[in-house]
N, C-alpha and C positions, 0 to 999 in steps of 0.2 A: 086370299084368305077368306075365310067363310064371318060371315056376320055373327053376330053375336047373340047367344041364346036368350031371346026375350023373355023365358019363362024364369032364368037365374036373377035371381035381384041380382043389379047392380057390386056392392058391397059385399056379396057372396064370393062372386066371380072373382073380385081382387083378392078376398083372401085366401080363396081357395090357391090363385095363382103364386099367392108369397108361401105358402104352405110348401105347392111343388117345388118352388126353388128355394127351400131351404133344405128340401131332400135331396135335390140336384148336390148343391153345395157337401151337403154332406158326403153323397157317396163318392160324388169325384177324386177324392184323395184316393179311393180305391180303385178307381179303374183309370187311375193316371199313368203315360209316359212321356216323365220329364212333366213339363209345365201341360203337355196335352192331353184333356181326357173327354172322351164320349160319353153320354150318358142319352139313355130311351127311354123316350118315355111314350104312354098309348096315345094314340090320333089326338084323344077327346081331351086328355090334358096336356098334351101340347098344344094344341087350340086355346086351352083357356089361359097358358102362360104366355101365346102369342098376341090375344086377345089384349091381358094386361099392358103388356110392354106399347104393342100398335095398332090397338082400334080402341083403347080408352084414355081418357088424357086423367091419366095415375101419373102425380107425380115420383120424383126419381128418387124422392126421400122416403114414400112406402115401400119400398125392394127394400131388399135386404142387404146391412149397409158392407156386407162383404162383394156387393158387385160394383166395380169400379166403371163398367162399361158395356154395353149389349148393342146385339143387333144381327138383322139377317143377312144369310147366306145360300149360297146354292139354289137357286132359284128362291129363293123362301121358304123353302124347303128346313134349312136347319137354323135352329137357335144361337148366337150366338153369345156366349158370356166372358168377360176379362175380368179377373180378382189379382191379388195381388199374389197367389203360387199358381194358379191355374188359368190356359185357354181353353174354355168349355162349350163343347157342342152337344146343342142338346136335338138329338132323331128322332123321326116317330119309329117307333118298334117296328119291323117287319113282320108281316103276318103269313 
């Protein structure tokens, strides 16, 4: 995983990161089958939600309290999320 943007405060980076997983959370209902759903998001923010999760020590109680569990996959490559309707993977978009 790439380091982390020194030009971003701190404190930006995390909310910016609970921001994107609360859009995650939301559109998963919609692009679910059964309990599984994908969701893409670009390079740069997925970066900054991977950043949150494992290059900054964010506790587990700033996320958002519908994620019950996270973590990578596929080489590191995808995100992963557990809620209590959804296993969520989160891509970086194909360009």
């Amino acid at each position: 995983m790439a380091n982390i943007d020194s030009d971003i405060p701190e404190n930006k980076h995390v909310k910016q990161a609970i921001n994107h997983l609360e859009k995650v959370l939301d559109y998963a209902p919609m692009v679910a089958e059964g309990r599984n759903a994908t969701v893409h998001l670009t390079p740069q923010d997925w970066q900054v939600v991977a950043d949150a999760f494992f290059n900054m020590d964010v506790p587990d109680e700033a996320f958002p309290d519908a994620i019950e569990d996270y973590g990578l996959t596929n080489e590191n490559e995808t995100i992963t999320l557990t809620t209590d309707d959804y296993d969520i993977e989160i891509e970086v978009v194909a360009t």
